[in-house]
N, C-alpha and C positions, 0 to 999 in steps of 0.2 A: 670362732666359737661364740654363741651365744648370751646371752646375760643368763637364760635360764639352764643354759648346760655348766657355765661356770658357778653358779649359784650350787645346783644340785652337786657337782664337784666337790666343794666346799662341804659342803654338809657332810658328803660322803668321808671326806678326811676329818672331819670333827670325830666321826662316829671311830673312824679309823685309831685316831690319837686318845681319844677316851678311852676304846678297850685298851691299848699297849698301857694307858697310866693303868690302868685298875684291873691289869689282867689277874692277880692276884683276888681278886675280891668275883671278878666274874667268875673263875675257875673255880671257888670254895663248893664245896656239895653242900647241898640243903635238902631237906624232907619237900620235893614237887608232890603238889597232891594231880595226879591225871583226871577225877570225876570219878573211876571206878577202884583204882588203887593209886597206892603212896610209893613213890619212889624218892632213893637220893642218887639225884643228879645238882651237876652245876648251876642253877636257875640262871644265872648271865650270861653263860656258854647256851644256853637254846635258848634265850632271848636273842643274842648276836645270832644266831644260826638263821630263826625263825626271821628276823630282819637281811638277813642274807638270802633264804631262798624269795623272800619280797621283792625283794630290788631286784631277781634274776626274771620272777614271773615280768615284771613292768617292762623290765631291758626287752625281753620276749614281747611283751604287748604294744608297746612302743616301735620295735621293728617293724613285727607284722602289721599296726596301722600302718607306717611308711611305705611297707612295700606294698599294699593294698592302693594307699595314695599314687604311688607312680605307675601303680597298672593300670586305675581308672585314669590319671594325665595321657598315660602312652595310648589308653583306645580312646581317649573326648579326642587325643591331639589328631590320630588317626580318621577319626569321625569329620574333625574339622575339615581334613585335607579333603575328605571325600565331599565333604560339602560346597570347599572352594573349589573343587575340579567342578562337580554339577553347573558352580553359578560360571565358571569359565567357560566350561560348554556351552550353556545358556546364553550366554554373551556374545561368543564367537556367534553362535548360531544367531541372536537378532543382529550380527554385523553383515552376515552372512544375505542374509534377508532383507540388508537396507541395501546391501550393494546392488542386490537383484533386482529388489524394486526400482534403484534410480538407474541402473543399466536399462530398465523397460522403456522406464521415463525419456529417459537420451534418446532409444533406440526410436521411440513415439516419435520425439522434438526433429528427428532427423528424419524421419520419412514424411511427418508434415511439412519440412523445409524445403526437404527436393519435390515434393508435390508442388509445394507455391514456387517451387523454382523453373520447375518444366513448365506449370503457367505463364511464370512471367517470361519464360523465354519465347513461347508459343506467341504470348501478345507481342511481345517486341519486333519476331518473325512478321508477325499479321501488319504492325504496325508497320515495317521496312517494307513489304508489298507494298503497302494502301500509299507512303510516301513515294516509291520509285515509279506506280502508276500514277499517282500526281503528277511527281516530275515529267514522267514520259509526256502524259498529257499538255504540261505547261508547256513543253519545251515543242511539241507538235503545235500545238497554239501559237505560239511565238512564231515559231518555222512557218506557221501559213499567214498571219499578221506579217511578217518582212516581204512575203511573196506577194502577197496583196501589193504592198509598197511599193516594191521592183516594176511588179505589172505596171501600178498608176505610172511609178516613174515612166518606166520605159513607153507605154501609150502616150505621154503626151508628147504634144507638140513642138518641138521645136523654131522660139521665136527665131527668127533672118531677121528682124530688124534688128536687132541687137546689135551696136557698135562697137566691133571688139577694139576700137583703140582706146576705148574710153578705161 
């Protein structure tokens, strides 16, 4: 409970405990003048009355602000929800949209990479040609360079002077 619900509490049994002492004195009849005629009535019994139906309008007024206040909470609260679904949508959808993009980007990175990749296999092919007809080459080079050799060998002469005891 509040400071201001205890406070008004409070007051409320003041007012309570002063009619019980002096009920006596509120209930007395007196000449009430209304504005157009005089009556006798209790003048403290419809002061208490008149302070009663007060406090009932306010109890009533006081309500219906609260329940006014929790209807506009329950549609801002309502409101809000729908505004954080929008920006979640929103969200999801620029996550949506980054995946997309960098899925292009990869999908890009990868067909430039097997592109430089079939090149460089191509050149390395080209290259293993241009080396193996090298080799073929060196090695036919070589093969007629010994044959050269064999020939001289075998064309020359064989010295007879030669002493084979030596």
């Amino acid at each position: 409970m509040g400071v201001r619900s205890a406070f008004l509490f409070v007051i409320v049994l003041l007012i309570a405990g002063l009619a019980a002492l002096n009920w006596g004195t509120l209930s007395a009849p007196t000449d009430v003048s209304l504005g157009f005629m005089s009556v006798s009535a209790p003048l403290g019994l419809i002061m208490l009355g008149l302070t009663a139906v007060l406090a009932a309008f306010f109890l009533v007024y006081v309500l219906y602000l609260h329940s006014s206040v929790l209807l506009e909470t329950k549609r801002h609260t309502k409101e809000m929800q729908t505004q954080r679904d929008l920006a979640d949508k929103a969200e999801a959808s620029r996550f949506t949209e980054l995946r997309n993009f960098l899925e292009a980007q990869e999908k890009q990175h990868m067909s430039h990479n097997a592109d430089r990749h079939t090149a460089l296999l191509a050149r390395m092919e080209q290259l293993e040609r241009a080396v193996k007809a090298r080799s073929d080459q060196t090695d036919n080079t070589v093969a007629a360079h010994i044959g050269q050799l064999e020939d001289r060998i075998e064309r020359r002469p064989v010295p007879s002077d030669i002493n084979p005891s030596i």
